[in-house]
NUMIFI-911900 format. One record per residue: residue number from 0; residue in three letters; x, y, z of N, C-alpha, C in turn. Coordinates in nm, 2 decimals, decimal comma. Example, Ala and Ser with C-alpha at 12.3 -4.5 7.8 and 13.67 -1.06 7.14 Angstrom:
# NUMIFI-911900
{atom 0; 'Ala'; {1,32; -0,57; 0,78}; {1,23; -0,45; 0,78}; {1,32; -0,33; 0,78}}
{atom 1; 'Ser'; {1,28; -0,22; 0,71}; {1,37; -0,11; 0,71}; {1,29; 0,00; 0,79}}
***
This chain:
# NUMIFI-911900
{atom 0; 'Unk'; {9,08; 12,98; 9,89}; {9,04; 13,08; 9,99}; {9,00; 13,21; 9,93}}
{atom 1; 'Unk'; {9,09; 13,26; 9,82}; {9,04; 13,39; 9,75}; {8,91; 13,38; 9,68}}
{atom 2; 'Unk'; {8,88; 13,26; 9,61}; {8,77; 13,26; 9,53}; {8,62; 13,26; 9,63}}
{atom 3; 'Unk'; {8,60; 13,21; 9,77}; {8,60; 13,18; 9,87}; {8,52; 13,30; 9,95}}
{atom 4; 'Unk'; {8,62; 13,39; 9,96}; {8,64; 13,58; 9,97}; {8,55; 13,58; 9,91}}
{atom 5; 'Unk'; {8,55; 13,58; 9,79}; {8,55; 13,68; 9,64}; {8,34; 13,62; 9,60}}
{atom 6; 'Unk'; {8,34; 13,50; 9,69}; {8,19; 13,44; 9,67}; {8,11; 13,50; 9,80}}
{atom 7; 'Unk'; {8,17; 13,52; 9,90}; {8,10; 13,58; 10,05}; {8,09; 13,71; 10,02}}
{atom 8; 'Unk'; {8,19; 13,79; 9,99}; {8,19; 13,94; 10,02}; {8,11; 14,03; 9,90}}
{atom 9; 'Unk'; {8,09; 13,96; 9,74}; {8,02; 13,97; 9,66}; {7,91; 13,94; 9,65}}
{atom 10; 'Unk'; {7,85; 13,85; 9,79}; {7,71; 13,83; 9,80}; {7,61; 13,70; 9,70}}
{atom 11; 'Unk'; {7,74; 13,67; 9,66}; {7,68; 13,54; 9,58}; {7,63; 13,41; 9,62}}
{atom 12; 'Unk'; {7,75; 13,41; 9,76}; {7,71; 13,29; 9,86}; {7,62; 13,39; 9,99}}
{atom 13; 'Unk'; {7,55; 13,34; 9,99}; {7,39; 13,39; 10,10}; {7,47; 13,37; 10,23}}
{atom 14; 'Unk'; {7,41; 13,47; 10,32}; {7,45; 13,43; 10,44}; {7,37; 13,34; 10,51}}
{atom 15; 'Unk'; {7,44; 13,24; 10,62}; {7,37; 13,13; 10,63}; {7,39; 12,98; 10,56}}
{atom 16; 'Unk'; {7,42; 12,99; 10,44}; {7,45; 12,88; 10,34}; {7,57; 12,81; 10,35}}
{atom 17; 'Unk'; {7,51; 12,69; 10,39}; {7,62; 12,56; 10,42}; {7,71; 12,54; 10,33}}
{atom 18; 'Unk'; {7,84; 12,54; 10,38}; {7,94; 12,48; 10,22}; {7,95; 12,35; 10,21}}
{atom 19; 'Unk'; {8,00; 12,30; 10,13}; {8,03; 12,15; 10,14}; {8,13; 12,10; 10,25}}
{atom 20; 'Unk'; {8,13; 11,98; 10,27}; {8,22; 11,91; 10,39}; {8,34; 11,92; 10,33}}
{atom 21; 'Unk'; {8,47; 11,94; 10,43}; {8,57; 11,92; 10,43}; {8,66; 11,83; 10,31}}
{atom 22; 'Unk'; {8,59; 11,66; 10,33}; {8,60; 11,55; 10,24}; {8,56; 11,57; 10,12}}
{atom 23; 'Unk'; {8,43; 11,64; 10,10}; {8,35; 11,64; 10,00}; {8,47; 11,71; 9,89}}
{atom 24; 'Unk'; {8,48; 11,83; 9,96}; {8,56; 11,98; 9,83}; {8,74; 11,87; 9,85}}
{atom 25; 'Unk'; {8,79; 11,84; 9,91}; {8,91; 11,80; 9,89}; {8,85; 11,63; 9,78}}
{atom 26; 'Unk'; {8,78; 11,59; 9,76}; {8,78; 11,49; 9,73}; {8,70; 11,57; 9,54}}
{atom 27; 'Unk'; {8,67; 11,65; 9,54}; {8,64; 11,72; 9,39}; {8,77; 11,78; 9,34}}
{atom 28; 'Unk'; {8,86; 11,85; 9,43}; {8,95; 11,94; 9,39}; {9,03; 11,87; 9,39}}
{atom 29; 'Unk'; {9,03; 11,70; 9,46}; {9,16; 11,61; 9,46}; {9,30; 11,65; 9,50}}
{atom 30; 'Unk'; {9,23; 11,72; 9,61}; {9,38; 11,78; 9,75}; {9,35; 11,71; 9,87}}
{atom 31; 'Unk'; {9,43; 11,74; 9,93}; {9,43; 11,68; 10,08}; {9,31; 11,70; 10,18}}
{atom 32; 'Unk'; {9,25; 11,69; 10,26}; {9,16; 11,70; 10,35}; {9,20; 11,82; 10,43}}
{atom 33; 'Unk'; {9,36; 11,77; 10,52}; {9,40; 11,88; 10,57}; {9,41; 12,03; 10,49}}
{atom 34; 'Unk'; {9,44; 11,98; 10,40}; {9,43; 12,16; 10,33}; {9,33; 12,23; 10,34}}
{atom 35; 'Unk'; {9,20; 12,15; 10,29}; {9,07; 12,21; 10,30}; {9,05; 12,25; 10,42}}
{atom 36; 'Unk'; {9,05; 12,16; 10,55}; {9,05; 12,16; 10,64}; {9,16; 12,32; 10,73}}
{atom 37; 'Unk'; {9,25; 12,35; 10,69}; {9,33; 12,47; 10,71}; {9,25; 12,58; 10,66}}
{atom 38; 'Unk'; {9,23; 12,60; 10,52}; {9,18; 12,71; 10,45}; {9,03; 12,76; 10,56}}
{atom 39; 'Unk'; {8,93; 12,61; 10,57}; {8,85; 12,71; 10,60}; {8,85; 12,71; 10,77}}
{atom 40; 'Unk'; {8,94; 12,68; 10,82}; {8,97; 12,72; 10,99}; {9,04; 12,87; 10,94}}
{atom 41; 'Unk'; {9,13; 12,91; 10,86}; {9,17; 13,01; 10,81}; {9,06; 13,15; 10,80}}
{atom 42; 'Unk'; {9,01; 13,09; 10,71}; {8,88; 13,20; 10,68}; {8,76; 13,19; 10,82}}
{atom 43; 'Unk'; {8,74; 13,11; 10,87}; {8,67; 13,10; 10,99}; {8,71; 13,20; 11,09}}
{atom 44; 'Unk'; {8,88; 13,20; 11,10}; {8,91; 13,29; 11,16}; {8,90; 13,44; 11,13}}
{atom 45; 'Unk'; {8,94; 13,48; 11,01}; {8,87; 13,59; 10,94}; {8,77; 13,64; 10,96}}
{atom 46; 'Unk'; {8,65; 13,56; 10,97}; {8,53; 13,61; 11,02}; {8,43; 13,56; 10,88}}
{atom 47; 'Unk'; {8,52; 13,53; 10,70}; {8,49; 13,49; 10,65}; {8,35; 13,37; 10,63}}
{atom 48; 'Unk'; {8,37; 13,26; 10,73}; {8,31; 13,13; 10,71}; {8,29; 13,13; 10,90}}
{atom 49; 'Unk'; {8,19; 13,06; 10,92}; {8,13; 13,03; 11,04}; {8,13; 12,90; 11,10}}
{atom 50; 'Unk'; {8,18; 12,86; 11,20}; {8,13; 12,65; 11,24}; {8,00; 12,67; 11,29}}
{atom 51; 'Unk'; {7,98; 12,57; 11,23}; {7,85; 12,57; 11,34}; {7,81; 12,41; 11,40}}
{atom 52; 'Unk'; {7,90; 12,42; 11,53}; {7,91; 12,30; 11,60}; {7,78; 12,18; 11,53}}
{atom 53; 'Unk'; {7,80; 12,06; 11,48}; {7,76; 11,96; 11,45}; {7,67; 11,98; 11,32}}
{atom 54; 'Unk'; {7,70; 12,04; 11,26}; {7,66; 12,13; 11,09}; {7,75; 12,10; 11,02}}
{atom 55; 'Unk'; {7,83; 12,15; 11,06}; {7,98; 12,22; 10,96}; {8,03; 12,36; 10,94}}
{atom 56; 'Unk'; {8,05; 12,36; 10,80}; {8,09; 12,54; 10,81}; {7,98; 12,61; 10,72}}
{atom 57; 'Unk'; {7,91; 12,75; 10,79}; {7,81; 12,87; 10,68}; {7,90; 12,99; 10,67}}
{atom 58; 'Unk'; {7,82; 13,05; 10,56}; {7,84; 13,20; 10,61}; {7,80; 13,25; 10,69}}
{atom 59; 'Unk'; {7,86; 13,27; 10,72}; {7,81; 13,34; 10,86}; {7,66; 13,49; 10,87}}
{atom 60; 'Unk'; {7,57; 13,44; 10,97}; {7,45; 13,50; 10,93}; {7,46; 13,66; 11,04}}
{atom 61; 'Unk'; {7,60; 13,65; 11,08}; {7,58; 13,82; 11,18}; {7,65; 13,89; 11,06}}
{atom 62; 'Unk'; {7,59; 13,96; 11,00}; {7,64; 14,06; 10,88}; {7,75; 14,18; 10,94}}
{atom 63; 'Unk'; {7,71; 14,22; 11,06}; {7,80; 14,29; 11,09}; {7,93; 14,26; 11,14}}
{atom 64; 'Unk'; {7,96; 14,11; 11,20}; {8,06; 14,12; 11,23}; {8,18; 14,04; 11,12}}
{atom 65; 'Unk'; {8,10; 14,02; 11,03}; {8,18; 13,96; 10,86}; {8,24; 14,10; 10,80}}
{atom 66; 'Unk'; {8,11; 14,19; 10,82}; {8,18; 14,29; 10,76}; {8,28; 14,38; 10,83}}
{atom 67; 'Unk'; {8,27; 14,41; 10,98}; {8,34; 14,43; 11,04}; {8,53; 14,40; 11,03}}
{atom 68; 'Unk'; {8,51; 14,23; 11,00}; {8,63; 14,22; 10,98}; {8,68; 14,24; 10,84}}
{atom 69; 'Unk'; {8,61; 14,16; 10,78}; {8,65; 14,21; 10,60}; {8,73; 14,39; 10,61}}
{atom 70; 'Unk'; {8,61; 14,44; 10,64}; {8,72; 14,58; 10,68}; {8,85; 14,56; 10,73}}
{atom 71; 'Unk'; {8,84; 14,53; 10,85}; {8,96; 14,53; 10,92}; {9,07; 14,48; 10,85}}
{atom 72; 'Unk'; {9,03; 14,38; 10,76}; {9,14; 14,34; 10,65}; {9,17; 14,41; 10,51}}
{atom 73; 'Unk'; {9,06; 14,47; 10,47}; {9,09; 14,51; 10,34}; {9,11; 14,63; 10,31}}
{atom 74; 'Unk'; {9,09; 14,73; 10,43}; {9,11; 14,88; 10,45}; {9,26; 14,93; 10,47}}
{atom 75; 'Unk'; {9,33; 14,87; 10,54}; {9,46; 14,90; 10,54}; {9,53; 14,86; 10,39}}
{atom 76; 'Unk'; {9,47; 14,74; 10,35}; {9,52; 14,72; 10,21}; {9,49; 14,82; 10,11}}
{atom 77; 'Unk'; {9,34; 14,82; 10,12}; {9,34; 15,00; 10,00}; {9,43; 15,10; 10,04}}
{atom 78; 'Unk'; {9,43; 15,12; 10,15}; {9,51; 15,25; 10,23}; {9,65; 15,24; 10,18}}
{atom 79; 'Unk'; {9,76; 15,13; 10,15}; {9,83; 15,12; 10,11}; {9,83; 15,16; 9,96}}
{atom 80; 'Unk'; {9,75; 15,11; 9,93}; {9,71; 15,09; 9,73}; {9,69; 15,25; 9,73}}
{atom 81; 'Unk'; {9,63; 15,34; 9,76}; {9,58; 15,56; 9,74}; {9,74; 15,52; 9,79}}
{atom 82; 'Unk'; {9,85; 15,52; 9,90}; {9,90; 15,60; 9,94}; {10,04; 15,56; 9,84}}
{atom 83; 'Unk'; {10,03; 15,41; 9,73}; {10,13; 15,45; 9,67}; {10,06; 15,47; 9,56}}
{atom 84; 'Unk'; {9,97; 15,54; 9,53}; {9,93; 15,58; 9,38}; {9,94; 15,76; 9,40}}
{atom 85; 'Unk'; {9,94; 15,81; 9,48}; {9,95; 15,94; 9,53}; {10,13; 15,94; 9,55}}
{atom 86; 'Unk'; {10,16; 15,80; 9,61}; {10,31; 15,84; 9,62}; {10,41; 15,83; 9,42}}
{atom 87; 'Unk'; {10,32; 15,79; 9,35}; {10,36; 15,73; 9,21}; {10,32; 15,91; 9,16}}
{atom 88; 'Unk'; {10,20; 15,97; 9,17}; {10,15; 16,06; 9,10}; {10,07; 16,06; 9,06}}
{atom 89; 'Unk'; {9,97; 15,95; 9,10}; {9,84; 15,96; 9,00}; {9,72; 16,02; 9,07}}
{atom 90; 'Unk'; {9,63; 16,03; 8,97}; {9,50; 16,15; 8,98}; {9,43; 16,07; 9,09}}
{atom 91; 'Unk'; {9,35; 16,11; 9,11}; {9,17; 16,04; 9,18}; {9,14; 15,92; 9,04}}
{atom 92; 'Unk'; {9,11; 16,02; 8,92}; {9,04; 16,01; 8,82}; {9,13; 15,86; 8,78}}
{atom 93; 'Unk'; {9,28; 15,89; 8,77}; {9,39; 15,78; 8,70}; {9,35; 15,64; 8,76}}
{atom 94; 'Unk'; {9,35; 15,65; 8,96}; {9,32; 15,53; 9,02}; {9,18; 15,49; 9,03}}
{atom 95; 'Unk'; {9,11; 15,54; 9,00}; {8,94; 15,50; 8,94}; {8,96; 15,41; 8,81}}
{atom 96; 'Unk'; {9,05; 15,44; 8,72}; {9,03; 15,39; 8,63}; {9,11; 15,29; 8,62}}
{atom 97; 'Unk'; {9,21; 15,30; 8,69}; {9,32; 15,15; 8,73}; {9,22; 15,03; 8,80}}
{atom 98; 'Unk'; {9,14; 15,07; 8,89}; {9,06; 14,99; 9,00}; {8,94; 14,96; 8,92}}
{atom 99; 'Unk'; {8,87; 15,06; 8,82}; {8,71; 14,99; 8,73}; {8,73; 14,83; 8,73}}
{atom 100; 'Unk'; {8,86; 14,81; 8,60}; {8,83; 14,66; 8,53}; {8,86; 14,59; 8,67}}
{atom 101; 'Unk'; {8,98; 14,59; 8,78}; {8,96; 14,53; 8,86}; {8,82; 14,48; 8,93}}
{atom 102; 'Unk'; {8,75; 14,56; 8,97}; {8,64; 14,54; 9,05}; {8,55; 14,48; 8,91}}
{atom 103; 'Unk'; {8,54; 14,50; 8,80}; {8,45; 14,45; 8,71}; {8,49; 14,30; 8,69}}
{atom 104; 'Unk'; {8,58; 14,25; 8,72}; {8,67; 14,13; 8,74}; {8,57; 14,05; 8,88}}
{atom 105; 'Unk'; {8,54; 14,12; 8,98}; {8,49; 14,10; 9,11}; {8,36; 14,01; 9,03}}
{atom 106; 'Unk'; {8,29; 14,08; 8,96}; {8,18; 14,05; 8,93}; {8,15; 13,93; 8,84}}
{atom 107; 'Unk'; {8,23; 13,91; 8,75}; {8,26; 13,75; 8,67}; {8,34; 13,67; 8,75}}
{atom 108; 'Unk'; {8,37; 13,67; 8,87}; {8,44; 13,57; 8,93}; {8,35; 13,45; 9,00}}
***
C-alpha cells in the first residue's frame, strides 16, 4: 500500500492507468488474493486507486479529489511532525534538513 502511495502521489503512475488484477499482483508477490484484494479496496477508499466497474482498479483521473484526500490524510500528519519538532526545539532551518533526505528518498522509491 505505501509503495502504492509513494507511485500515485509522486506522479510516476499516470492518472488513469490500470493496475494489474487482483490475481495477477498476489500471484507475482505470492500472497493471498484477499490481501491484495483488501489493500486496494483500502486505498480505493482513500481516494488513492479508483474501480472502475468492469475494468478493475486506475488511478484515478479526477485530480482533485485524489488530492483532496491525500491532504486530508497527510496534513494532520505533518502538523503533528512541526508541532513536535517545535515542541523538541528545533529551527525551520533544523526540520528542513531532517525532511531533505526524507523526501529525496520519495524520489528513488
Amino acid at each position: 500500500m505505501d509503495q502504492l502511495r509513494v507511485e500515485v502521489f509522486s506522479g510516476r503512475l499516470a492518472a488513469g492507468t490500470m493496475l494489474p488484477s487482483v490475481r495477477q499482483v498476489a500471484h507475482e508477490l505470492e500472497i493471498n488474493p484477499m490481501t491484495v484484494s483488501k489493500a486496494y479496496s483500502r486505498l480505493a477508499d482513500e481516494g488513492v486507486l479508483e474501480r472502475v466497474p468492469g475494468q478493475g482498479i486506475r488511478i484515478p483521473t479526477k485530480e482533485d479529489g485524489r488530492n483532496r484526500r491525500a491532504r486530508e490524510k497527510v496534513v494532520p500528519a505533518l502538523t503533528r511532525a512541526v508541532n513536535a519538532a517545535r515542541d523538541a526545539g528545533l529551527t525551520r532551518a533544523e526540520l528542513q534538513s531532517l525532511l531533505e533526505p526524507l523526501l529525496k528518498e520519495l524520489d528513488h522509491d
